[in-house]
C-alpha positions as CSV (number, residue, x, y, z in Angstrom):
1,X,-134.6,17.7,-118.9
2,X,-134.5,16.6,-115.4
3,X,-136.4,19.5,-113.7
4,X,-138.5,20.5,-116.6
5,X,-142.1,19.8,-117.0
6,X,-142.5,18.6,-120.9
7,X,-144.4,16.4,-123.5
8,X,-143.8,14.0,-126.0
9,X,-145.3,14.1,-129.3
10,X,-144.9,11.0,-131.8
11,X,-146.3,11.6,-135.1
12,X,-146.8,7.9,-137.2
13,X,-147.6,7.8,-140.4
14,X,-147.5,6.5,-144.4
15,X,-147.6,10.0,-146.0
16,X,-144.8,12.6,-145.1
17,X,-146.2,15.2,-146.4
18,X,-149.4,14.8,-144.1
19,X,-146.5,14.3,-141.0
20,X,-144.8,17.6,-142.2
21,X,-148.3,19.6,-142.2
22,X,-149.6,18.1,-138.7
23,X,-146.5,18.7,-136.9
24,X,-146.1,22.5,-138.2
25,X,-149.8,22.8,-137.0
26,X,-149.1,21.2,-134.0
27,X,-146.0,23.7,-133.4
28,X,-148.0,27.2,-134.9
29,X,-151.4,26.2,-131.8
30,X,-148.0,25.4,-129.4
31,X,-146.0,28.9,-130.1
32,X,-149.2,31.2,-129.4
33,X,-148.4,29.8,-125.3
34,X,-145.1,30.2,-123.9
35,X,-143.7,27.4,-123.9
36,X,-140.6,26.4,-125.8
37,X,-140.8,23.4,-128.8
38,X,-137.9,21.5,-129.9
39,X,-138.9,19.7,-133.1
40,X,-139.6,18.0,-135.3
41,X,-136.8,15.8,-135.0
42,X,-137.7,13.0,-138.0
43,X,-136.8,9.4,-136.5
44,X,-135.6,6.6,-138.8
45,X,-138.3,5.3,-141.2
46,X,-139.5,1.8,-141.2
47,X,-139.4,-0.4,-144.2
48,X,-141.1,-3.1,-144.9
49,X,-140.9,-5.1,-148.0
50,X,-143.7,-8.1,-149.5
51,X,-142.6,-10.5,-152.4
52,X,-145.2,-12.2,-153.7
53,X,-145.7,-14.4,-156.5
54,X,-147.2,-13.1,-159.8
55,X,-149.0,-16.0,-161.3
56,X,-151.2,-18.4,-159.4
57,X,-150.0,-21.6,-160.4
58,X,-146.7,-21.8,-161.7
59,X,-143.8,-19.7,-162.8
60,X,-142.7,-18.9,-159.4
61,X,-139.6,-17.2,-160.2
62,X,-141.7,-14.0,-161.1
63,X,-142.1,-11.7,-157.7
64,X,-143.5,-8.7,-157.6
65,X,-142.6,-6.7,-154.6
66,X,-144.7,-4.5,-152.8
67,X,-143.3,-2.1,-150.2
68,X,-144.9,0.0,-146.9
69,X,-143.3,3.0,-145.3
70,X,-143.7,4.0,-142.0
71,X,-142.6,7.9,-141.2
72,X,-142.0,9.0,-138.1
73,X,-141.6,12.4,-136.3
74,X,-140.9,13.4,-133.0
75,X,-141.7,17.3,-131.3
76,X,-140.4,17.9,-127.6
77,X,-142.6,20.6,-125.7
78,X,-140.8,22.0,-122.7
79,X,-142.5,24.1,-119.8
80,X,-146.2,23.3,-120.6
81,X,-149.1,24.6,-118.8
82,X,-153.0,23.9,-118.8
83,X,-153.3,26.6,-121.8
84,X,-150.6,24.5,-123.6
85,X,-152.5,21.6,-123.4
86,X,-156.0,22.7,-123.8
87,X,-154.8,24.2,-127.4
88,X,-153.1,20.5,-128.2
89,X,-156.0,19.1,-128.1
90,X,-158.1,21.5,-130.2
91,X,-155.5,21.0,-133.0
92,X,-157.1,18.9,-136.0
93,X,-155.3,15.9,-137.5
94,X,-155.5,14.2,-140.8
95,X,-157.0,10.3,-140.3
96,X,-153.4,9.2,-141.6
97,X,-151.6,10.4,-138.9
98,X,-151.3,8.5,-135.5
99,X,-150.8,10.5,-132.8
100,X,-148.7,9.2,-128.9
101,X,-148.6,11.8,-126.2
102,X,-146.3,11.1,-123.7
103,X,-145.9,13.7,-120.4
């Protein structure tokens, strides 16, 4: 990777499916230039979990948990040119993806 020219794309998000769908559009407006993708690579996922207390008062051995999933997803683009570019930023994503582009 030391000579090549590439990009990093790092897809957040709560809703894997919407990850899956953004990255293969991401990849499909990539493959119509000629540069080479290596992805997605999915990254570990990151779990958070809430206890909190069901009644207002009293009783405070009843929790309820609550939890929030981050997924992640990471595509490599090697040998990029202006094309490439220009075409990664005409791609459409969802609102529930969050998008880091790292050359």
């Amino acid at each position: 990777m030391a000579g090549n020219n590439y990009i990093k794309i790092r897809l957040k998000g709560y809703d894997h499916r919407l990850l899956d769908e953004s990255s293969k559009k991401i990849i499909d407006a990539v493959k119509d230039t000629e540069a080479k993708v290596s992805g997605p690579i999915p990254l570990p996922n990151k779990r958070t979990v809430y206890s909190v207390i069901r009644s207002p008062h009293k009783y405070s051995y009843s929790m309820e948990q609550f939890e929030k999933i981050v997924h992640k997803r990471v595509i490599y683009i090697y040998n990029a040119s202006s094309e490439t570019v220009t075409k990664l930023l005409k791609v459409n994503i969802p609102a529930g993806v969050s998008v880091d582009i790292k050359a």
